[in-house]
C-alpha positions in Angstrom: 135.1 147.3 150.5 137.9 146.2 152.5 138.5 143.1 150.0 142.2 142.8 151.8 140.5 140.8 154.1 139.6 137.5 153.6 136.2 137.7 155.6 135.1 140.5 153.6 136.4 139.0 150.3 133.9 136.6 150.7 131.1 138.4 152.0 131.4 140.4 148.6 131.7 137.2 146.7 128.8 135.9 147.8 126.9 139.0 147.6 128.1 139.5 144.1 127.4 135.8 143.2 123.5 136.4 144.5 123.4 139.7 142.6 124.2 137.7 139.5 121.8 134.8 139.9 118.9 137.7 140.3 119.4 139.5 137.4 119.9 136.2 135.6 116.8 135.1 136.8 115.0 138.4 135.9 116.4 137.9 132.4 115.2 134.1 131.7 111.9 135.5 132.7 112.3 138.3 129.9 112.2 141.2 132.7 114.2 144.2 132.6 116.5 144.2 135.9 116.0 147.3 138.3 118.6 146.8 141.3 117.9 147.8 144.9 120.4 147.4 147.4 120.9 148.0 151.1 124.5 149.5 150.6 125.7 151.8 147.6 128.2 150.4 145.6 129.8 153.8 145.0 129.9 156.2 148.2 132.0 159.2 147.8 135.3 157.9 146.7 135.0 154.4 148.2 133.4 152.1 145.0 132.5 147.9 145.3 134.1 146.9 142.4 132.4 143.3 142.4 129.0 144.8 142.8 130.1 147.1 139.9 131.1 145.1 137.7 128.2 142.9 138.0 126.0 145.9 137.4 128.6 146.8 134.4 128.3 142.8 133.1 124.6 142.8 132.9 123.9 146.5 131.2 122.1 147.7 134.5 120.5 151.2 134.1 118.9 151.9 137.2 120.6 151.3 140.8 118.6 152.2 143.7 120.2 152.0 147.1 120.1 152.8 151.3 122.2 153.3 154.4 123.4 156.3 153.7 121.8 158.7 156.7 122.3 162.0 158.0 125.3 163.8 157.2 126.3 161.0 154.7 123.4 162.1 152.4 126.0 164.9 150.8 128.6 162.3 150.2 126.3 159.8 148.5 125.4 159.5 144.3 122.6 160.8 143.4 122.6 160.6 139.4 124.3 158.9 136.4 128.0 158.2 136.8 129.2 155.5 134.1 126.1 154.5 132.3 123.9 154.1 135.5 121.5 156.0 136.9 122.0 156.0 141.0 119.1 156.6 143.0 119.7 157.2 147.1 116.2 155.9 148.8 117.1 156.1 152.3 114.1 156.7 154.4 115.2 160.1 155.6 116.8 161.4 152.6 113.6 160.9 151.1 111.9 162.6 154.3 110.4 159.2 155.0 107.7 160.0 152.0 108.2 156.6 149.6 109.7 157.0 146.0 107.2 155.9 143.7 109.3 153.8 141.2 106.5 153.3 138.9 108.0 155.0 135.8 111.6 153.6 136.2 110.4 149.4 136.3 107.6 150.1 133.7 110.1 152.6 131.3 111.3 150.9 128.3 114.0 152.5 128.2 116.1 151.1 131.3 
C-alpha cells in the first residue's frame, strides 16, 4: 500500500486492472463474482484503496483472502466491514483443514 512509490503504484495498477477484467469476465458469462486473493485488501488499519474500490465498483459480496500467518491472524478481518463479507483462508488460520466454499459461490444471495 505504499502507492507513494512509483514501483508500487504500478504494481497496484496492474493488479487492480486484472481484478477488473476478471470480474468483468465473470459477469459477460452471467456468473456471480466471489474474489480470492493472495493479500487482504484491508489489514488492520492499513486498506488497498484500488483493490477496494474495485471490489466497491463491481457490488462484490464475498472477499476471501491469505498471507496473513501467525500472530497477524488477530490483526486480520474476519467479517463484514462496508458491505463485504471478508473471509481469512490462510492455511494455518484455518488449521490447514480447507474451507469448503460450497454455499458462498452457489448462494444467491452474494
Amino acid at each position: 500500500n505504499e502507492t507513494d512509490v512509483p514501483a508500487d503504484k504500478k504494481v497496484l495498477d496492474r493488479e487492480a486492472g486484472r481484478l477488473t477484467m476478471s470480474i468483468e469476465s465473470a459477469l459477460k458469462e452471467n456468473l456471480k463474482p466471489v474474489v480470492f486473493l493472495h493479500y487482504p485488501p484491508i489489514f488492520s488499519f492499513d486498506y488497498n484503496y484500488e483493490i477496494l474500490e474495485v471490489l466497491h465498483k463491481f457490488g462484490i459480496k464475498k472477499c476471501f483472502y491469505g498471507h496473513i500467518h501467525g500472530r497477524g491472524h488477530s490483526y486480520a478481518i474476519n467479517g463484514t466491514r462496508d458491505g463485504i463479507d471478508y473471509k481469512l483462508i490462510a492455511s494455518d488460520y484455518l488449521q490447514f483443514c480447507p474451507m469448503n466454499i460450497t454455499e458462498f459461490v452457489q448462494n444467491d444471495n452474494l
